[in-house]
N, C-alpha and C positions, 0 to 999 in steps of 0.2 A: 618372694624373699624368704627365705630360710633363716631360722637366729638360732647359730649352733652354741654359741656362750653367750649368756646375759649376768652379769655380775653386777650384785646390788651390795648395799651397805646395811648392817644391822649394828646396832646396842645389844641386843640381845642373842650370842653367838651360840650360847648352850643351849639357851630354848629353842630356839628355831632348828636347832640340828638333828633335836628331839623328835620337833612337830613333824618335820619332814619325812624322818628317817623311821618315826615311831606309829605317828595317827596319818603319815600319807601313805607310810610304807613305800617309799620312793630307795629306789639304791643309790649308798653313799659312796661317790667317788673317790675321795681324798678329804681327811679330814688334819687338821692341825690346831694350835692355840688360837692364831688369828684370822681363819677360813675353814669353809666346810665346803663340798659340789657334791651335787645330784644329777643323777641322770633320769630326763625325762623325754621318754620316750626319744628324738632325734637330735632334743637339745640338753643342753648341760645348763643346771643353775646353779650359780656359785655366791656366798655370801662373804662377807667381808668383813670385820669387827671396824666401829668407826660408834666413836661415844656420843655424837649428836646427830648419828643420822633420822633421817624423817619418812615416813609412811610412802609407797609405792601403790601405784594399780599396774598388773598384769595381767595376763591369758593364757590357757591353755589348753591346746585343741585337744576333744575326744571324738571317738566315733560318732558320723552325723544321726545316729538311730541308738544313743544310749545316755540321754540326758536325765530319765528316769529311773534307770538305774543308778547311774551316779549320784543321785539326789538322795535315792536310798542308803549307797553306801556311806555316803559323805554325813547322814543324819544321825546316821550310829557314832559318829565320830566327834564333829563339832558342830557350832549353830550357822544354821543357814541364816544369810544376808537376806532379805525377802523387799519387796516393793508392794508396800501396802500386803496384803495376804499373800500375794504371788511368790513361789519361791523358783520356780523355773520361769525365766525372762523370753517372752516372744518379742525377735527383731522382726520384726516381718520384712524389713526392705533388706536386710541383708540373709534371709532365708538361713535364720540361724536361732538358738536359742541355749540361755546363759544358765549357770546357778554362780554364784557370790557368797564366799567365806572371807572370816578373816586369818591372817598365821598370827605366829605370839608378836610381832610388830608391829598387826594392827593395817599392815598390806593387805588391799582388799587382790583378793586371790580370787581368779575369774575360770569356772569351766566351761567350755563353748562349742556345739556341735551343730556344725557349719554343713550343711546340707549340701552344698554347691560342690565341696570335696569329696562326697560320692566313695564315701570313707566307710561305710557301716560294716559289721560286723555281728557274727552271730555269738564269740566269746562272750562269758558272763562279766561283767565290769569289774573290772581293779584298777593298780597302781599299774600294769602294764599295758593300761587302756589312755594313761597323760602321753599323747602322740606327738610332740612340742610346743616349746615356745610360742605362742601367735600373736601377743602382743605386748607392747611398754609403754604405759604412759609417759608422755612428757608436759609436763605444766610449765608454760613461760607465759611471758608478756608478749608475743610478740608469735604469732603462730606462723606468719610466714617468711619471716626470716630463719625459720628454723625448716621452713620446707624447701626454702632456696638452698640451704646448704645442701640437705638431704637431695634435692631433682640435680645441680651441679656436678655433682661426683659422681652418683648412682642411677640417673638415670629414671629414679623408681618414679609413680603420678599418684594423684590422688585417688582412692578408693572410695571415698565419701566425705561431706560435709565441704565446707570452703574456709576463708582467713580469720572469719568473725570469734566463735566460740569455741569449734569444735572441727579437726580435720583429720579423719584416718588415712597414712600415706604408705602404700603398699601393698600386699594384697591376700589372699583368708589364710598365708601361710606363715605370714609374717607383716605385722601395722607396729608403725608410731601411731599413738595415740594423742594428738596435740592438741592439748585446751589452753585457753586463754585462760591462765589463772585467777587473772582478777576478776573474772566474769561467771568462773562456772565454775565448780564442785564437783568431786565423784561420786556417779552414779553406783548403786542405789541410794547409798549413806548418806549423800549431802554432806560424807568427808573436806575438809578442806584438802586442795589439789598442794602441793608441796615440786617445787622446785629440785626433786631429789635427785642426787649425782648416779649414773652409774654408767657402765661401760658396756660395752658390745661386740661380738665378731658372727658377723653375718655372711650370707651367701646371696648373691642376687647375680644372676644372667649369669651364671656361672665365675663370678669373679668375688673373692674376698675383701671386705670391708671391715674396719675396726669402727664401733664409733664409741666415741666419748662425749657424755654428758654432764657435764661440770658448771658449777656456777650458774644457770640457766642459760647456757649456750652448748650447742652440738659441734662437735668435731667431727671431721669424716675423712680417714687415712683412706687413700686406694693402694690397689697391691703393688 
């Protein structure tokens, strides 16, 4: 699954365009009064001005052999999210390992270099080392009625976890991330998980999908 646009909602349209554009050094695609987009690396992130919106978890692949780096770069910059002293995350069953910031929203913003994507590289890390989009949290009640919508239309299966708490559906190029909100919190922060609206246009088996995330229910246009 590929996520060539993920468009979220901010309060905060200036800072965030700053944070992006200034401390990720990410290229600004089109900016306006009510939105701003980036392009990273395959995918575009686009935000959106909306006065009540609420806190997001995302992901971002980098090369599978430059997590150390990016921890470096990223520490010059802002605070690392950390798990207990740990600031670089060993997943061991997904042969993958994370670093965790926040942007000025307070979105725990996630970098991930995915071993299994056979992705490394000998360039020195930057902003032209965020390779895409690889994931979007979704918090609801109710995790697999939102993965029925999601297997119905697209086709895509579980990657890990099942209906209880915690389900990634897709695969290390592209996850929903679905928790049971009332049950579980983002990881590292013990953030509260937030119900937050946004939208989508993805790539899977070679077909275009839009989805929409509203209200705590997923939408899913086929082409």
């Amino acid at each position: 699954m590929k996520i060539q646009e993920l468009t979220l909602y901010t309060s905060k349209l200036r800072e965030q365009a700053a944070f992006y554009a200034e401390v990720l050094e990410l290229k600004t695609l089109a900016q306006s009064e009510k939105s701003v987009s980036f392009q990273i690396g395959n995918s575009t992130l686009r935000f959106e001005e909306k006065i009540d919106a609420t806190p997001y978890h995302f992901a971002i692949n980098i090369p599978a052999n430059k997590e150390h780096e990016a921890l470096t770069w990223l520490k010059s910059k802002l605070e690392i999210l950390k798990d207990g002293e740990d600031q670089i995350i060993n997943f061991t069953a997904w042969n993958a390992k994370a670093i965790y910031f926040y942007d000025k929203d307070k979105n725990i913003v996630e970098l991930i270099s995915r071993r299994n994507l056979n992705n490394r590289t000998d360039q020195n890390f930057g902003p032209d080392q965020f390779l895409e989009i690889s994931e979007i949290g979704v918090p609801t009640k109710d995790v697999k009625t939102v993965y029925d919508s999601l297997k119905q239309v697209m086709g895509i299966e579980i990657y890990d976890g099942a209906f209880g708490n915690f389900c990634a559906v897709g695969d290390e190029n592209g996850l929903f991330i679905c928790i049971n909100m009332d049950r579980k919190d983002w990881y590292p922060t013990n953030d509260k998980a937030y119900s937050s609206d946004f939208k989508l246009n993805l790539l899977e088996k070679g077909n275009h999908f839009y989805i929409e995330f509203k209200n705590g229910e997923i939408k899913v246009i086929a082409p």
